[in-house]
C-alpha positions as CSV (number, residue, x, y, z in Angstrom):
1,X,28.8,23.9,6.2
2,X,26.7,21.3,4.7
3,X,26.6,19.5,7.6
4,X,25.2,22.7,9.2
5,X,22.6,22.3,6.3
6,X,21.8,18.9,7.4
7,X,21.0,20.0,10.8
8,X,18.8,22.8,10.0
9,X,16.5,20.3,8.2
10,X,13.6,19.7,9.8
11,X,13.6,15.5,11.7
12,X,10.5,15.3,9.6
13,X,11.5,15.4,6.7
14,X,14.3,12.6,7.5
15,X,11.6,10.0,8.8
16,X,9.0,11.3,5.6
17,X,12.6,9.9,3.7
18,X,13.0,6.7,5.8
19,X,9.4,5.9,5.3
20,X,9.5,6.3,1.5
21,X,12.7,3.8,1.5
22,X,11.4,0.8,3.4
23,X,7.9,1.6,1.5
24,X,9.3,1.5,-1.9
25,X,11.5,-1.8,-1.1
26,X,8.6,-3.9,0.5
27,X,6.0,-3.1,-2.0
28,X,8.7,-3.3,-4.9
29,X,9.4,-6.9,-4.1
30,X,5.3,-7.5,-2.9
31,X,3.9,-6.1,-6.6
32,X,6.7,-7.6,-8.9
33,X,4.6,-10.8,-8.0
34,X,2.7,-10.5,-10.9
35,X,5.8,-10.9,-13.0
36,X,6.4,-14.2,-11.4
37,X,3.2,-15.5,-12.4
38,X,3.3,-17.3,-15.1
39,X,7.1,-18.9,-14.0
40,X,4.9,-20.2,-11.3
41,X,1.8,-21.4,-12.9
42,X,3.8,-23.4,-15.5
43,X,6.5,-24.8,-13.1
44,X,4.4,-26.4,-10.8
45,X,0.9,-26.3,-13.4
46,X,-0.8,-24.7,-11.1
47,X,-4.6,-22.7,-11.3
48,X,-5.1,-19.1,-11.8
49,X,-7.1,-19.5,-8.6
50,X,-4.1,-20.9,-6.3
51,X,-1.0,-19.0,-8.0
52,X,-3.1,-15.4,-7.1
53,X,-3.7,-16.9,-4.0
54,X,0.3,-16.2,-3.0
55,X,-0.4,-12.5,-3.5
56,X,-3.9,-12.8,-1.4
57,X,-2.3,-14.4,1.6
58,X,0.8,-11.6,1.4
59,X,-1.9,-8.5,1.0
60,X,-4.3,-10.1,3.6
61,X,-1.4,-10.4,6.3
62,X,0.6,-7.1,5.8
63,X,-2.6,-5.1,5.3
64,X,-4.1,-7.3,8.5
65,X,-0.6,-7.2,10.8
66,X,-0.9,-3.7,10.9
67,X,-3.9,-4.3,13.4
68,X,-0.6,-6.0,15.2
69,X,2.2,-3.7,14.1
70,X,0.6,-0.6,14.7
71,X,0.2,-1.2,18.5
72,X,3.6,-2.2,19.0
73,X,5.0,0.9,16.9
74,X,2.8,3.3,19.0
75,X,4.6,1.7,22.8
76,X,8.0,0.6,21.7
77,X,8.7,3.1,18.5
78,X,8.7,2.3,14.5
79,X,12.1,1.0,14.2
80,X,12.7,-2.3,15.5
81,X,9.1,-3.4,14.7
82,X,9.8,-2.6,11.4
83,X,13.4,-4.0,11.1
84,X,11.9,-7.1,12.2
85,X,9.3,-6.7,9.4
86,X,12.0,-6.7,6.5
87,X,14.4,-9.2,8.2
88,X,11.3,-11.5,7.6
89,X,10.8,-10.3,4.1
90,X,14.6,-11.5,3.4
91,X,14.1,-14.6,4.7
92,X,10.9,-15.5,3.0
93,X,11.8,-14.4,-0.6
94,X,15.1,-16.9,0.2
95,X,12.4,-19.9,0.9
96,X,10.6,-18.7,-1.9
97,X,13.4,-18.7,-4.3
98,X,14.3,-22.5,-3.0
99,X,10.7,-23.6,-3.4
100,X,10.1,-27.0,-4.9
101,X,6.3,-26.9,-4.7
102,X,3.5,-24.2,-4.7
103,X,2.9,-24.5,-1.0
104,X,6.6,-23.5,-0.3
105,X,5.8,-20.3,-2.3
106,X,3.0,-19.6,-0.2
107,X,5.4,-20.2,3.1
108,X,8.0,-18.2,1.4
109,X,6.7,-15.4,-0.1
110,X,2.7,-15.6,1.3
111,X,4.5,-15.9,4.8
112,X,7.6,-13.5,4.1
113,X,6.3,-10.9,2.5
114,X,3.0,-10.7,4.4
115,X,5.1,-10.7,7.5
116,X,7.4,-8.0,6.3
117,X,5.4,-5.7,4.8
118,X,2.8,-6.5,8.0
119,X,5.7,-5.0,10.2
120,X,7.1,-2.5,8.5
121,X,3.9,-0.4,6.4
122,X,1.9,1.1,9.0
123,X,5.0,1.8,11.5
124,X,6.9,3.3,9.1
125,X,3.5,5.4,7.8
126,X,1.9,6.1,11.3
127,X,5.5,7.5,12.1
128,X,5.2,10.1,9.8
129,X,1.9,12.1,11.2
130,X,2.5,13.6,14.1
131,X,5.4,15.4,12.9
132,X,3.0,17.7,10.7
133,X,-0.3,19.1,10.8
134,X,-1.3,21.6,8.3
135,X,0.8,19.6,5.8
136,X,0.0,16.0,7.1
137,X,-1.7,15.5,3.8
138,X,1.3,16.5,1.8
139,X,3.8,15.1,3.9
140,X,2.1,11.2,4.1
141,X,1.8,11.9,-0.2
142,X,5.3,12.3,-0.4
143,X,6.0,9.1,2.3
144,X,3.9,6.5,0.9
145,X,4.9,7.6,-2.8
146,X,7.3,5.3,-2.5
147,X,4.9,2.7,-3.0
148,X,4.4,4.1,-6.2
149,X,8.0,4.0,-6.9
150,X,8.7,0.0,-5.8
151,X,5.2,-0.3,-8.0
152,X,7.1,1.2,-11.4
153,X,11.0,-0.5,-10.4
154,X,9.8,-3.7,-8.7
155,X,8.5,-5.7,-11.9
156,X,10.5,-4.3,-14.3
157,X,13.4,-5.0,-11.8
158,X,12.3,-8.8,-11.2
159,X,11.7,-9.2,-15.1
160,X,15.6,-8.0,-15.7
161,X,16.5,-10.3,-13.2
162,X,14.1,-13.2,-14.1
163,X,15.3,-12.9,-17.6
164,X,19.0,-13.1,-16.7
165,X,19.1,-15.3,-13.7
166,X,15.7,-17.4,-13.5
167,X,12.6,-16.5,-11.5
168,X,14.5,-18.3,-8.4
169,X,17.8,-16.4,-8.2
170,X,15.8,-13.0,-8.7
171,X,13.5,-13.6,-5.4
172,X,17.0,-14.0,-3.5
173,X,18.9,-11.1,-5.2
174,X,15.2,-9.1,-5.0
175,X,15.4,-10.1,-1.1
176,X,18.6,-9.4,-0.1
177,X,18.9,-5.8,-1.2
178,X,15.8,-5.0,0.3
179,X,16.7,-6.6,3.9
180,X,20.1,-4.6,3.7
181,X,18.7,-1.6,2.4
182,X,15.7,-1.4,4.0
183,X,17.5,-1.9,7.7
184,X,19.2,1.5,7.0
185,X,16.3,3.0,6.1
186,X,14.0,1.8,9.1
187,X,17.0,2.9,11.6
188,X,16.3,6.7,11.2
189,X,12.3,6.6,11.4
190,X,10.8,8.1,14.7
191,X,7.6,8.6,15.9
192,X,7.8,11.0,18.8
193,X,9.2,14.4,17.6
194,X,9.2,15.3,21.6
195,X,12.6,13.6,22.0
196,X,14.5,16.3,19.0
197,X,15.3,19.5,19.7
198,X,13.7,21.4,16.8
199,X,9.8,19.8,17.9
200,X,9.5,22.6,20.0
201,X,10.0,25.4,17.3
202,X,7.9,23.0,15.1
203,X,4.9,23.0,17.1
204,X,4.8,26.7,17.4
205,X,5.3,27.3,13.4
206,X,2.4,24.1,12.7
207,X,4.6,21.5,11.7
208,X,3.9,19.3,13.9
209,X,1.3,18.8,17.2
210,X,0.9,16.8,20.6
211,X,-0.5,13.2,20.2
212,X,-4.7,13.9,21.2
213,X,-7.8,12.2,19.8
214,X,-9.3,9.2,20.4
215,X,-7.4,5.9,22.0
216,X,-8.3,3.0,19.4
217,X,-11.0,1.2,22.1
218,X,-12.7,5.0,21.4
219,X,-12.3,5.1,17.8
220,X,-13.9,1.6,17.3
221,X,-17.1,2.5,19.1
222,X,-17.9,5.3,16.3
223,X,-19.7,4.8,13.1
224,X,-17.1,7.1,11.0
225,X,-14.3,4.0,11.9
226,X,-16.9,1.3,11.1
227,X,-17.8,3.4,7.3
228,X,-13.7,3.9,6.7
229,X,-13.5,0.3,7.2
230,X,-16.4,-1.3,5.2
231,X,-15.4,1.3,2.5
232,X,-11.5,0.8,2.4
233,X,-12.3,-3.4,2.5
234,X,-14.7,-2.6,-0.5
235,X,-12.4,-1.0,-2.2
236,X,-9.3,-3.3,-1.7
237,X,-10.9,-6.4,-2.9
238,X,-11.2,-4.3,-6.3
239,X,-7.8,-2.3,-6.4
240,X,-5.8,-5.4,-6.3
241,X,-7.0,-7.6,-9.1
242,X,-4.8,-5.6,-11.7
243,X,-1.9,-6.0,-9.6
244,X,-2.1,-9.9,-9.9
245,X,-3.6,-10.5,-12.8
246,X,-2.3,-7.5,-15.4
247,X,0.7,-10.0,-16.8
248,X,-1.4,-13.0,-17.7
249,X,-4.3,-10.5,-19.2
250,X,-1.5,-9.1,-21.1
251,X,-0.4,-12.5,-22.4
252,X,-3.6,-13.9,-23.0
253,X,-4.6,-10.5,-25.5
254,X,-1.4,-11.8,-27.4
255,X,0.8,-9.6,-25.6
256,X,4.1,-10.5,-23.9
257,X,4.7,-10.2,-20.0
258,X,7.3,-7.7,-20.5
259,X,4.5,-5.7,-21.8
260,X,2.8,-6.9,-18.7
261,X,5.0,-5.8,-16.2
262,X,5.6,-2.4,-18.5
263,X,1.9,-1.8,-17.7
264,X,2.2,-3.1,-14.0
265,X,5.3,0.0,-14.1
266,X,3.1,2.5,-15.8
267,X,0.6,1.7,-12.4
268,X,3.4,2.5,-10.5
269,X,4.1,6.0,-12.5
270,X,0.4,7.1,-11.8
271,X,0.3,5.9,-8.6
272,X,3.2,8.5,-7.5
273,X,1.9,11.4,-9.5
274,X,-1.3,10.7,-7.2
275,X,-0.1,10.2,-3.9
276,X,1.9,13.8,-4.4
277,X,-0.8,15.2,-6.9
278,X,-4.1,14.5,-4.9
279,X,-2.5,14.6,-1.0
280,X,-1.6,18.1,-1.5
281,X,-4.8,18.8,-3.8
282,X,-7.0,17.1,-0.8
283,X,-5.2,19.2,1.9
284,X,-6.5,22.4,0.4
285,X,-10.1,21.3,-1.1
286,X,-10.6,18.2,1.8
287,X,-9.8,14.7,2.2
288,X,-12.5,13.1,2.4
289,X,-14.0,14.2,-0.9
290,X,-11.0,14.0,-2.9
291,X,-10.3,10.2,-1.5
292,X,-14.2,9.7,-2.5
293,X,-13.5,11.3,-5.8
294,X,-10.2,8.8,-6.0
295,X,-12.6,5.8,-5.2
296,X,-14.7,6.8,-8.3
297,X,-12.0,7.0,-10.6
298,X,-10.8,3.0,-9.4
299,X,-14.5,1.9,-10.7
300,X,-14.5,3.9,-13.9
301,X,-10.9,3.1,-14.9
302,X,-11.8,-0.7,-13.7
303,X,-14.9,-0.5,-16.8
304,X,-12.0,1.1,-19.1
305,X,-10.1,-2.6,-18.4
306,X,-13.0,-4.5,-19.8
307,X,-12.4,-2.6,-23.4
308,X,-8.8,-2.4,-23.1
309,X,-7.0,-5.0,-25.1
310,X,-3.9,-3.1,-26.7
311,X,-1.0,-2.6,-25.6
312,X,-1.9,1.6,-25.7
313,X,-5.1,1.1,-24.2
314,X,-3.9,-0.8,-21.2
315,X,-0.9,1.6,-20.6
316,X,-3.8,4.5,-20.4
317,X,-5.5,2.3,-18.5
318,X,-2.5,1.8,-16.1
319,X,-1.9,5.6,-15.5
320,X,-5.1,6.8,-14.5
321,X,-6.0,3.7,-12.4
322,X,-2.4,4.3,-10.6
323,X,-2.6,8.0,-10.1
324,X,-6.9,7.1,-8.3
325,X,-4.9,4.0,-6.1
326,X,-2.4,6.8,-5.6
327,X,-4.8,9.0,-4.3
328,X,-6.1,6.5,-2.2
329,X,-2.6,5.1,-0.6
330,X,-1.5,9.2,0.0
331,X,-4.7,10.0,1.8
332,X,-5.6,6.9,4.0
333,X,-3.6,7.7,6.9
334,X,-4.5,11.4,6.7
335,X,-7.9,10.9,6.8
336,X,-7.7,8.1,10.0
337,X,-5.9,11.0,11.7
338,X,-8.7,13.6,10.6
339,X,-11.0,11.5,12.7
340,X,-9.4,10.0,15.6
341,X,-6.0,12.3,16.3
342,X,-2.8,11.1,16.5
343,X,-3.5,9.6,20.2
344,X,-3.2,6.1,18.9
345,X,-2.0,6.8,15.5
346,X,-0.7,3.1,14.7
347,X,-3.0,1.1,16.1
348,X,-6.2,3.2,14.7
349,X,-4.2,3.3,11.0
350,X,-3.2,-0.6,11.8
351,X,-7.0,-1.9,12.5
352,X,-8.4,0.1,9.6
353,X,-6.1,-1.7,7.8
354,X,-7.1,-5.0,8.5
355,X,-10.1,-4.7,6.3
356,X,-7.8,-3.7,3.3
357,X,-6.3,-7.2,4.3
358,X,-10.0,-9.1,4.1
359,X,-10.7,-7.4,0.6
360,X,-7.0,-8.3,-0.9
361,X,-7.7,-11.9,0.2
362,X,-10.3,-12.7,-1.7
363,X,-10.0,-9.9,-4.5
364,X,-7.3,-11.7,-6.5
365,X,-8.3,-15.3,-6.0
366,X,-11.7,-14.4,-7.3
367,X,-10.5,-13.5,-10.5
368,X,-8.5,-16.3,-10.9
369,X,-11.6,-18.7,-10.3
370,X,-13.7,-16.8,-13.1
371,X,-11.0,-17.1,-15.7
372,X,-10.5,-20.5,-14.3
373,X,-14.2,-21.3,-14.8
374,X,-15.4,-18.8,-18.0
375,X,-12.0,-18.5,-19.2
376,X,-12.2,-14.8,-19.2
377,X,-11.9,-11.7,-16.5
378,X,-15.0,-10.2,-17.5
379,X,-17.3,-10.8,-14.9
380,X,-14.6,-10.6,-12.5
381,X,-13.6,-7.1,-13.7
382,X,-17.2,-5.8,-13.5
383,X,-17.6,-7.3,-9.9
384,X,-14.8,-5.4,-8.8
385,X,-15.9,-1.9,-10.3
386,X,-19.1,-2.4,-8.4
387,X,-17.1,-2.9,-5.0
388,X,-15.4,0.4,-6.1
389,X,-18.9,1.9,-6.0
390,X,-19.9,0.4,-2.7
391,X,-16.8,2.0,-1.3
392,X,-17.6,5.4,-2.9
393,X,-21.7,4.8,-1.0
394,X,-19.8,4.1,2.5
395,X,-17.2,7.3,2.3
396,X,-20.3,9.5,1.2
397,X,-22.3,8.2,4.9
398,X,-19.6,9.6,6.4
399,X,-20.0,13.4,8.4
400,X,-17.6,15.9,7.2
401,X,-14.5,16.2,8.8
402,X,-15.5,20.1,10.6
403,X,-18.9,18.4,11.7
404,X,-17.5,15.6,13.3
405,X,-14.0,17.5,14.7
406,X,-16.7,19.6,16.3
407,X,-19.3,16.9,17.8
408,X,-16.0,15.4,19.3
409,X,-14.5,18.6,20.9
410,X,-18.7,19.5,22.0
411,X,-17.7,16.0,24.2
């Protein structure tokens, strides 16, 4: 009987599951970075500047892979591409845990991570939308939530482990359960619902459609691609700078980097209330101006950071910000489907992505050269709320979803 349940479940659902799993263990082990920080600036006396740089090299490859990724998952399917992705994450938090300098942390987890997140995010997220329509918005929410979840257990994970077994031991342990677990995961994810028996039932009821839209060589050629990506790079090159540099804030207002990584975890909390919160908010008022309205929240919670130097204040700090990068995470894919169809789903999503990869390379590292040179993050912090606001200027040139839908079907 219950494994009559389990068939009657809609295939969906499984890969929204399996794409929730290998999210929440690649960006668990990519966002307990922070938590490592200041291991790694006092064991090898490094900069600000270069330790952030780790984290910028990781973001800028598995945000810019997808351009890579994508492609590969849209001819040859979602799961080997992204197996490959957290085989390579394995491997390179094992060189990183066996590093004896700063640039073995940059092969091991810069390299690693970047590769195994590169190869396993968009797959695993482009999978997901074109088995659902009406609740795409919903459905990639509930998927990419598990970012939100690997944001809350990934640092407060790595600090248990950090504290019992060293900062070196933990990136093994850290990496090994995520290779093993994450294989599992990526083994059930499929991205054409044409080869299970209940696609045909799901089309009719508007579950899920036939791939259309634009191929990416058509997508690239529009302004609405060219505005998504100017505004998601915008954004990125703001959104990430708490992620690296939260613990040694926290340590420099007197604070300890437990605290740190509790507020890093409270990111993590807001960030899943938003991506299941605002995706199914935006599918019933709009995406776009619900991921616009997301954007504004990044800059305005960004100008809360400059005045929050409690414990209390950063914590409030932390929720809000999460659940407006939530927001942001849930509806990206949504919105590239909106616009171009699910013809070329990864490759659209993957490209897009690449300029979230060009703002998270030099996001982070910017910070870290301002407190490196003014021994503060103020300037920094201001910087990045105005690159919040250029993003919210770029999604507001964009024509509404109806307007554009209906220019496209006029040719």
């Amino acid at each position: 009987m219950n494994m009559q349940g389990l068939r009657t479940v809609y295939y969906g659902w499984y890969v929204v599951a399996a794409a929730f799993m290998v999210m929440l263990l690649g960006f668990g082990c990519a966002y307990s970075f922070a938590t490592y920080f200041p291991d790694l600036e006092r064991e090898f006396a490094a900069s600000r500047a270069s330790v952030s740089s780790v984290f910028s090299l990781a973001g800028a490859l598995y945000f810019g892979l997808g351009a890579i990724s994508g492609p590969l998952s849209d001819r040859f399917g979602p799961r080997w591409v992204c197996i490959t992705g957290l085989i390579a994450l394995s491997a390179g938090l094992f060189v990183a845990g066996s590093a004896d300098s700063l640039d073995t942390v940059y092969l091991g987890f810069g390299l690693g991570i970047g590769i195994g997140v590169g190869f396993s995010y968009v797959p695993a997220i482009g999978a997901v939308q074109p088995w659902f329509t009406t609740r795409r918005g919903f459905a990639s929410g509930l998927a990419v939530s598990g970012i939100g979840v690997g944001t809350l257990l990934g640092p407060l994970i790595a600090t248990g482990l950090i504290a019992t077994l060293g900062w070196r031991l933990s990136f093994v342990t850290m990496g090994l359960a995520a290779g093993v677990a994450g294989v599992g995961a990526a083994l059930v994810l499929d991205n054409d619902p044409s080869r299970h028996a209940d696609a045909v039932g799901a089309k009719r009821s508007g579950k899920c459609s036939a791939p259309s839209g634009m191929n990416l060589g058509q997508a690239v050629r529009t302004v609405p691609f060219w505005l998504l990506f100017l505004s998601w790079l915008s954004l990125s090159f703001a959104i990430f700078i708490p992620f690296v540099h939260i613990v040694p804030y926290a340590l420099d207002h007197g604070m300890s980097a437990s605290a740190g990584a509790l507020v890093l975890g409270v990111i993590g909390v807001g960030s899943t209330l938003g991506r299941f919160l605002v995706g199914a908010v935006a599918d019933r008022f709009g995406r776009l101006p619900v991921m616009a309205m997301s954007f504004l929240g990044v800059a305005l919670m960004l100008l809360v950071w400059l005045v929050a130097t409690s414990q209390w204040s950063l914590l409030a700090f932390g929720l809000v910000f999460g659940t407006c990068y939530g927001g942001f995470v849930a509806l990206a894919p949504a919105v590239a489907v909106d616009y171009f169809g699910t013809k070329a789903t990864g490759a659209v999503i993957g490209v897009l992505y690449s300029g979230v990869g060009v703002g998270t390379f030099f996001g982070p590292p910017f910070a870290g050269y301002v407190f490196d040179r003014f021994e503060s993050y103020q300037a920094a912090i201001l910087t990045a709320a105005g690159a919040a606001m250029l993003a919210v200027v770029f999604l507001m040139l964009m024509p509404s979803t109806s307007r554009w839908q209906k220019r496209d079907n006029q040719h």
